[in-house]
N, C-alpha and C positions, 0 to 999 in steps of 0.2 A: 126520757130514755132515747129517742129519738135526734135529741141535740149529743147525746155521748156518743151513740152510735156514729153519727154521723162526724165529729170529731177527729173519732178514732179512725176512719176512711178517710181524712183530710192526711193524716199523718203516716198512713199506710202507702197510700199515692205518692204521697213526699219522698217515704223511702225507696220508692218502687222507681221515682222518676232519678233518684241518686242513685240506683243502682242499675240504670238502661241508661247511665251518660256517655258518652264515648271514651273509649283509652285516652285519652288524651286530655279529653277533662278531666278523667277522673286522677291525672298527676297533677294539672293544674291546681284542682281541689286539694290533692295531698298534698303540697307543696306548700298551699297556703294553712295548712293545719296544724293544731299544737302537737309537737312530737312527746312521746310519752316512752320512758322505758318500763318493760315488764318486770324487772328485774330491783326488788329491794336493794337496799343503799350499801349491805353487807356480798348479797352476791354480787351486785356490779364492781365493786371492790375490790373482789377475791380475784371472780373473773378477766379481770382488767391487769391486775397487778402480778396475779400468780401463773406461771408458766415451768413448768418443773423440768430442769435436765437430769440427767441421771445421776446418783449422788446427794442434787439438794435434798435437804430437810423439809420437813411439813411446815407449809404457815397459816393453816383453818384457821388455827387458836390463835388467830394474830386479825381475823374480821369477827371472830363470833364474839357479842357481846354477855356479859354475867351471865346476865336474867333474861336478856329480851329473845323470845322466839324470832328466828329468821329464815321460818322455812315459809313465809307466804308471798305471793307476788305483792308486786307494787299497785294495785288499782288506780283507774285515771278518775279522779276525782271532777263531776259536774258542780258546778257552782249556778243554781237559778234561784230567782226571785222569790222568796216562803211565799206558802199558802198555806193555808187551813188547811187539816186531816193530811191523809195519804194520797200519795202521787204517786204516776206509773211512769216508770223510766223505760223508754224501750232503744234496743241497738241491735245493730248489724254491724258484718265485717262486709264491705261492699270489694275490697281489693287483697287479691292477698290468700295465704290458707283459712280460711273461715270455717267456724264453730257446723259442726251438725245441725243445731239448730236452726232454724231459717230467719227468726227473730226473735230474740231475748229480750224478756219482758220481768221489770218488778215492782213491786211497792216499796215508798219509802216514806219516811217523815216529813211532809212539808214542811211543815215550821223550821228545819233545822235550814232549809237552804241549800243543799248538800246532797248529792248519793254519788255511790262509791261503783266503776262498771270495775268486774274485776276476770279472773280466770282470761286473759286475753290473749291472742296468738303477736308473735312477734312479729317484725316488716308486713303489716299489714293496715287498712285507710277503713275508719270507724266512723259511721254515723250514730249521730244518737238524738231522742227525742225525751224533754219531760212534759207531763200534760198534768193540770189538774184534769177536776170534772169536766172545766169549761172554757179552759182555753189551754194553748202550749205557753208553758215557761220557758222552754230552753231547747233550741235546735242547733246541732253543731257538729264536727267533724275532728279528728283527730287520726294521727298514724303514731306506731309504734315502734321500738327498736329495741334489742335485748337478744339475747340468746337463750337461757334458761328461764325456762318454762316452769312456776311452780303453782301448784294450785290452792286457791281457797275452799277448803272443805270441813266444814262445820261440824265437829266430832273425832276428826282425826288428824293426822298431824306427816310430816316428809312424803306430802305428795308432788310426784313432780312426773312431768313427759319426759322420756329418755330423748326425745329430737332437739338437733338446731347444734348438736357435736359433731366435727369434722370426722367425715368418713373415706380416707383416699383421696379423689378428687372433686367428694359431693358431701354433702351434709343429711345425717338423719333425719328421715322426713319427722316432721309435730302430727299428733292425734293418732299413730299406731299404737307405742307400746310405752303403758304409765306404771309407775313404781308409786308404793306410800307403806303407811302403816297397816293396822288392822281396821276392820269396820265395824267389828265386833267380838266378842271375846271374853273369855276370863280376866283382861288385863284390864287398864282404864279407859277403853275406848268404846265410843257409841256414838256412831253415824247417826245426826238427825236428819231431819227431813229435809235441811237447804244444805246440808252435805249429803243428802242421795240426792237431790236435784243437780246441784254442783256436776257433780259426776256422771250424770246422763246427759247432760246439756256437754260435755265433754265426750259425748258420744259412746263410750264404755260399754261394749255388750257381752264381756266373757270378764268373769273375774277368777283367777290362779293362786289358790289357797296355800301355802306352803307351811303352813302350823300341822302342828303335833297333834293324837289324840288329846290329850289334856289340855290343850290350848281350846277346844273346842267343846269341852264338854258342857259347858254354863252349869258345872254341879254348883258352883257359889253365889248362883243367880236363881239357881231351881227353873232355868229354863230347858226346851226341848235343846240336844246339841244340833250345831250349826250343820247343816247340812244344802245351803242353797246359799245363792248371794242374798247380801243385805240391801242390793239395790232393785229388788223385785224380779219374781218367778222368769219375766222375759227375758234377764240377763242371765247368761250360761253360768254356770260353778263348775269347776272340779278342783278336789283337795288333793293335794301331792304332798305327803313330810319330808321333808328333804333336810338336810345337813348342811356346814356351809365350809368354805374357804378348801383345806386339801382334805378333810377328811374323803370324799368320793373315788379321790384319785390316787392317792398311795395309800401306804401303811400306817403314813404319820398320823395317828388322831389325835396327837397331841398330850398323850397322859403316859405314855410308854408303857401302860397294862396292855394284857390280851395275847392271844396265842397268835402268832403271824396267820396263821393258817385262818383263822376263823376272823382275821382282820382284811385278808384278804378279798375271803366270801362276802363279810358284811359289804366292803367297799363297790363288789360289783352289782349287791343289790340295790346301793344308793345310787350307781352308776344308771341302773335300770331307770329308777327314781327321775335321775337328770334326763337321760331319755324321751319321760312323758312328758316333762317340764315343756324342754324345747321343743318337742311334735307340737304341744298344744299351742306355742306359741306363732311357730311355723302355720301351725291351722290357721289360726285366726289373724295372723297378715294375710294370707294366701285370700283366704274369705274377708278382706278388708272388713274385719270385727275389730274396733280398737277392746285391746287390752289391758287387765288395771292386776300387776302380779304385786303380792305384800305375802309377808311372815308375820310375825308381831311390831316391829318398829320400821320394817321396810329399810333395814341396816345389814346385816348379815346374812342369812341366805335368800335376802330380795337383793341383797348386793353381790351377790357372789353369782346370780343368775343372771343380772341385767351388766355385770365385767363383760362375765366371757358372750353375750348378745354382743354387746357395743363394739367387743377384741373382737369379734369373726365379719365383721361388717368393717372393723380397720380403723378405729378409737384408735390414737396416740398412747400409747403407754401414759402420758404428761393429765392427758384428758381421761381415763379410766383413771386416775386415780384424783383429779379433781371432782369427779361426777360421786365417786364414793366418798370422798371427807363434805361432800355438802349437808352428809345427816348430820353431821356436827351442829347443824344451824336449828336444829329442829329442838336442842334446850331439852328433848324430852330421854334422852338415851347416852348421855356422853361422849367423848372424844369417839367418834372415826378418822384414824388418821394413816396415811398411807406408810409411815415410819412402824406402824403397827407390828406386833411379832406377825398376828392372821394372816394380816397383807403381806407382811415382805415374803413371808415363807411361799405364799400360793404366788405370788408376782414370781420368785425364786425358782419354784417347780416349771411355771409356766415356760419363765425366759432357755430354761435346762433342756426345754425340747428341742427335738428336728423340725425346723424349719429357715424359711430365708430370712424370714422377719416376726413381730410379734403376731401378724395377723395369720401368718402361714402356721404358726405355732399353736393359735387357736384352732384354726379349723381343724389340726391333728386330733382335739378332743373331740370334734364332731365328729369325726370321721369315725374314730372307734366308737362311738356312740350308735353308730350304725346310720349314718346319714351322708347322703351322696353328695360327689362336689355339685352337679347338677339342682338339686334341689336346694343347697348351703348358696348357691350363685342366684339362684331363683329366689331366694330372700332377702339377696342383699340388691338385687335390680327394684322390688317391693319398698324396701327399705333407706335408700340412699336417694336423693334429689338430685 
């Protein structure tokens, strides 16, 4: 017990002396390390290649393949020496936006030779460590490059950081505000344990419910209904049902029933609805709480909430609408594409307002929303790099 313990203080101090090196070493070290992107071979693709003016067509459906899921990052694959039983892999980000976590720690298969570090922040200098019982396999460094941020979460599926999209003349900061699916539910999803780990080691302390009574009931499971996160009592919950694309904002709900009048009242109550949405999100930047907002597929009104966030902060028209066809990748929900009727129409209402530009255009729905420019600027100084 004594020879582990003690082991394990060998490799603590190691990282401890990589992360007290000076600036200057610590580029030299990056410099000489394997570069890794975050970013799978479908979204560096898309990302790379696609850039939309106004007019073009969608081309999601031109990286997404059949069958294969392509909503998870890339993982930087360790190659060390097998060993008998389980091995503990442990890393840091020593340079760079770095995980909440102080050090990320796991078990993996010896025998296979192999483990996988994954969930990782983009432009940032990695150490890592593998150890049997009784000695280290594998010490080494690498840095990373990418832009989108997706995460590996075991159970659920289109989780991703809204940071690292051009905002004006700075970029959304990584680790505020996360989009995905459900974590649990009526539908087919169920957050395990190394997808609730996942997601607190992402630092995650308020999660933003926007499903329905029914989406929530577990009557088909015979469980109690959802009422709390799925990632334990110390992370905050609240439910909001909300609606998605224009219904909130005009008449149009799309089915052309309903008496104007009582299409009107309903819209302002869902307006209320949006309201809470973005107070609570405003809250928990303000309270640097990262945040993890999902509906049931984190496509439609997880997409309609995390548009107009990204538009009031100064997203490109080019880039909201790349950020929403990426559920496409996730194989579990079908085409999202910005040619869409949903999109164009809400893109169409959007562009139809008063203002100078697309961003001046959003903040007009804050504004009626009953939120000052003072406080709309105070999120995006929060918000922006």
């Amino acid at each position: 017990m004594k020879r582990k313990k003690s082991l394990k203080t060998i490799i603590l101090l190691i990282l401890a002396a990589l992360l007290l090196v000076g600036a200057a070493s610590c580029i030299v070290l990056a410099g000489n390390a394997d570069v890794h992107s975050i970013e799978n071979e479908s979204v560096a693709a898309y990302i790379e290649n696609v850039n939309y003016a106004e007019g073009d067509p969608s081309r999601i459906e031109e990286f997404t393949p059949e069958t294969e899921r392509r909503d998870r990052p890339a993982g930087y694959t360790v190659e060390f020496t097998p060993a008998a039983g389980q091995v503990e892999v442990l890393f840091r980000c020593l340079k760079g936006k770095c995980h909440p976590a102080d050090i990320r720690a796991f078990t993996a298969d010896g025998s296979a030779g192999r483990a996988v570090l994954t969930n990782l922040y983009p432009d940032a200098f990695y150490v890592y460590c593998v150890k049997s019982v009784n000695r280290i396999l594998k010490l080494g460094t690498f840095r990373t490059i990418g832009q989108v941020r997706m995460l590996e979460v075991d159970g659920a599926c289109n989780v991703r950081d809204i940071g690292g999209w051009k905002a004006g003349n700075g970029k959304i900061r990584y680790g505020k505000i996360f989009r995905g699916s459900e974590l649990n539910g009526e539908h087919d999803f169920a957050v395990t344990e190394e997808g609730i780990a996942a997601l607190r080691e992402a630092g995650i302390g308020f999660e933003i419910d926007l499903r329905l009574d029914r989406e929530v009931d577990m009557d088909k499971s015979e469980k109690d209904p959802i009422v709390s996160s799925a990632l334990g009592e110390d992370t905050g919950y609240e439910r909001i049902s909300i609606t998605s694309y224009l219904r909130p904002w005009t008449e149009d709900t799309g089915d052309g029933d309903g008496d104007p009048g009582e299409e009107a009242a309903l819209n302002e109550e869902e307006r209320e609805l949006y309201r809470r949405v973005f107070r609570r999100i405003f809250d928990c930047v303000e309270q640097d709480i990262p945040v993890y907002i999902h509906c049931w597929a984190g496509a439609d009104r997880t997409g309609t909430v995390c548009l107009l966030t990204e538009g009031i902060l100064g997203v490109s028209a080019s880039d909201l609408a790349r950020d929403y066809e990426l559920t496409t990748l996730a194989q579990a929900f079908g085409l999202r594409s910005k040619d869409s009727e949903n999109y164009t129409k809400m893109m169409g209402y959007i562009e139809s307002r008063e203002g100078a530009d697309l961003k001046e255009k959003i903040e007009g729905l804050f504004l009626e929303l009953g939120f000052t420019r003072e406080e709309i600027q105070s999120f995006r100084e929060r918000m922006i790099a």
